[in-house]
N, C-alpha and C positions, 0 to 999 in steps of 0.2 A: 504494500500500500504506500501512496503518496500522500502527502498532505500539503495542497497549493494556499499560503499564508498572504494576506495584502501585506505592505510593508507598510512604515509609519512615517509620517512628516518629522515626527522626533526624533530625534537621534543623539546616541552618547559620542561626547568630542573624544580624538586622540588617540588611543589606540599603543601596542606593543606590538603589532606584529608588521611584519616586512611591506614594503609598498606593494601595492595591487599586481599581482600574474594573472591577468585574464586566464592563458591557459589552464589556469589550475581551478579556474570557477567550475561547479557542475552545467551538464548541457554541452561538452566546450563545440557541438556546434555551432553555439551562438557569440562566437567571435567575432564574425564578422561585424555583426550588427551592435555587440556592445566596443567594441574601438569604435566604430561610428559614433555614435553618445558620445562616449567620453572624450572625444575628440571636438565634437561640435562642443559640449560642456567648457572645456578649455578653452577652445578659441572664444567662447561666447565672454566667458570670462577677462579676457585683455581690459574690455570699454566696461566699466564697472553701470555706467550709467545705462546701457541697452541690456546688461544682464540682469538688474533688478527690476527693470522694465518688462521684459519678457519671463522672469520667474517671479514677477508680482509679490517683489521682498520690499519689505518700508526700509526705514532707514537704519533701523535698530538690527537690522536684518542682514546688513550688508556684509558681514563676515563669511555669510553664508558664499558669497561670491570668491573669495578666497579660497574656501572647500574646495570650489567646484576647480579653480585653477591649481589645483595641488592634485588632482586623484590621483597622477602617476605616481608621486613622491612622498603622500601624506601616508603616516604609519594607517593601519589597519586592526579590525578585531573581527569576531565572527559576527558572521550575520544577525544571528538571534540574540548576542550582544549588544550591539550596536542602536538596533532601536528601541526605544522608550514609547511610554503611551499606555494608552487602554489594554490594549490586546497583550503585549508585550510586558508590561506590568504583572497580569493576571498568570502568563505563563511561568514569567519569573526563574528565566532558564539557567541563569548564575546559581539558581541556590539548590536546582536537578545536580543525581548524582552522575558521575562522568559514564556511567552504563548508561542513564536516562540522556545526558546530552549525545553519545556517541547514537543513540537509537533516534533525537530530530535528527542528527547530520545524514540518517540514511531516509529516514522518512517525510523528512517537510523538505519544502522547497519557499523560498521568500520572494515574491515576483516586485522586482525593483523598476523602476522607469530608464534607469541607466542601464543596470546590468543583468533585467528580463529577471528570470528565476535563476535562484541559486542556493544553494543546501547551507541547510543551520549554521555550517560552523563553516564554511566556506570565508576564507577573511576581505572584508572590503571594507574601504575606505566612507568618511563621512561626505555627505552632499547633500545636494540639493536638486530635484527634479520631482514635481508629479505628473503624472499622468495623461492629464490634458492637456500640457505644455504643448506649446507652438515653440520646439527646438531649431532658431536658423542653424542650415548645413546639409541637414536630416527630413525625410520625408514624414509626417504626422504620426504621432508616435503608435497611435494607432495597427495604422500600415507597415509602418517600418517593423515591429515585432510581431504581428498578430501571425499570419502564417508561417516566419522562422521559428518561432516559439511552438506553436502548434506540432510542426514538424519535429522538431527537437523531442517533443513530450514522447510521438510516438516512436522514436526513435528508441527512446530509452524504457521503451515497453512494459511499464507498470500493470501489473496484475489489475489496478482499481485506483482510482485519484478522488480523494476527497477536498474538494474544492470551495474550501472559505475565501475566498479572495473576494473584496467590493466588487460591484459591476465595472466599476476604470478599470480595473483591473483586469477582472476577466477578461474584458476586452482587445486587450494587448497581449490575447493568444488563450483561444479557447481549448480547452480539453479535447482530444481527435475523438471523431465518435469511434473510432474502433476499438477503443479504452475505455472502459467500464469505469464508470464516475458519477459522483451524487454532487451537486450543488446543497449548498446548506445555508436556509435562512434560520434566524433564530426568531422566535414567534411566541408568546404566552398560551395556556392550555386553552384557551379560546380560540390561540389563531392570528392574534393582534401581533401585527412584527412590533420588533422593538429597535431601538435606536440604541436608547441609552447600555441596553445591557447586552448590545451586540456584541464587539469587541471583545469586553468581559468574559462574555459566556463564550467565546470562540477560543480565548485563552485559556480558560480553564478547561475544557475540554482537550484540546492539545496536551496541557502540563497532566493530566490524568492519565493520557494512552501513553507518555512516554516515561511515565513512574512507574506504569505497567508492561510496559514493553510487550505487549500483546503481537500474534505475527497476523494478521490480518489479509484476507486477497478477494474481497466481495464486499459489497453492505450487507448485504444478509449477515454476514461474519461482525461486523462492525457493530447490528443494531443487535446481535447475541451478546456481545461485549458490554455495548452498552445497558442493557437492560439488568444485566451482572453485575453494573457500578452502581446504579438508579440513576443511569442517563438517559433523560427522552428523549429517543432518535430516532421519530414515526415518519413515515412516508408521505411527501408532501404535494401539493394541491395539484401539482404541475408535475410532468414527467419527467425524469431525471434530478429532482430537488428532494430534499428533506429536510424536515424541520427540525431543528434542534429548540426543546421546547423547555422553558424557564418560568421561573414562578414573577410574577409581574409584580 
């Protein structure tokens, strides 16, 4: 099993580990396209004043522009270090034991706007890009990852992908259908999606399958697991989604 994570706008500065090896990221078919980024990222970087204009940073923000003109050379941490936030809080994968972190690094994937998906402990640098950006250099980020991403996923032919990632996201490379996968909203026993305890609930769920290190290769497998922890993990309104279901 996979587990497709959105990434966070937060992120922890700094880092100990060596500057960015694209090739060493998971996927490494998506070289191509992530030196593309990181390259338009850079250059965008030179004119400080067109980079906070086009990543929509205020003023307090502008160190963020510096980030982005270092990713070759700025130290590094692992991915599911790296970002802060909701999701990533609730995970709280520093305080997992190194059996439970070595079990995200084979099983999640962190889909970035720079550098597409890339497994837990996978080291990369701090920046700045989401989603919707309009990157000059690069074709809409959209386009530019949605079918190398896609291809990549099926390349690396997961038994099953479960797919928490926001809608941006998904959308910068959908799940191939010939890969058995569940979208997951999270939704109260009623049905009512939630906002607030989205993120949340997405995090803890992750930090529970990788305390458990369950081997997993279908939902039916998944929502056996869960029903075994007192996770509600029913089948959802739409085909191919499930609802991860929380107390409102």
């Amino acid at each position: 099993m996979k587990i497709l994570l959105p990434p966070s706008e937060t992120k922890r500065e700094g880092g100990d580990g060596s500057p960015l090896d694209v090739s060493a990221l998971a996927l490494p078919d998506l070289a191509p396209q992530r030196n593309a980024v990181i390259d338009a990222l850079i250059a965008l970087a030179d004119d400080e004043d067109s980079a906070r204009r086009v990543l929509k940073l205020s003023e307090r923000q502008r160190g963020d522009v510096a980030h982005n003109r270092a990713l070759r050379s700025a130290p590094t941490m692992p991915a599911v270090d790296r970002y802060t936030g909701v999701l990533f809080d609730a995970l709280d994968a520093a305080s997992l034991s190194t059996a439970s972190r070595r079990w995200l690094d084979a099983h999640v994937w962190i889909h970035s706007a720079p550098f597409g998906p890339v497994a837990a402990l996978d080291a990369i640098p701090t920046y700045r890009l989401a989603a919707g950006t309009a990157l000059p250099g690069v074709a809409p980020l959209r386009r530019h990852w949605a079918d190398p991403t896609t291809t990549a996923i099926a390349a690396d032919a997961p038994a099953f992908v479960l797919d928490l990632r926001s809608e941006a996201y998904a959308a910068l490379g959908q799940v191939p259908g010939a890969v058995s996968s569940a979208y997951v909203r999270v939704v109260t026993e009623q049905g009512r999606a939630l906002n607030h305890f989205n993120k949340k609930s997405k995090g803890l769920l992750v930090r529970a399958l990788a305390e458990d290190r369950p081997r997993l290769g279908s939902l039916r497998a998944l929502q056996r697991w869960a029903q075994a922890h007192d996770v509600v993990l029913r089948d959802g309104k739409v085909p191919g989604e499930v609802e991860l279901v929380v107390a409102d």
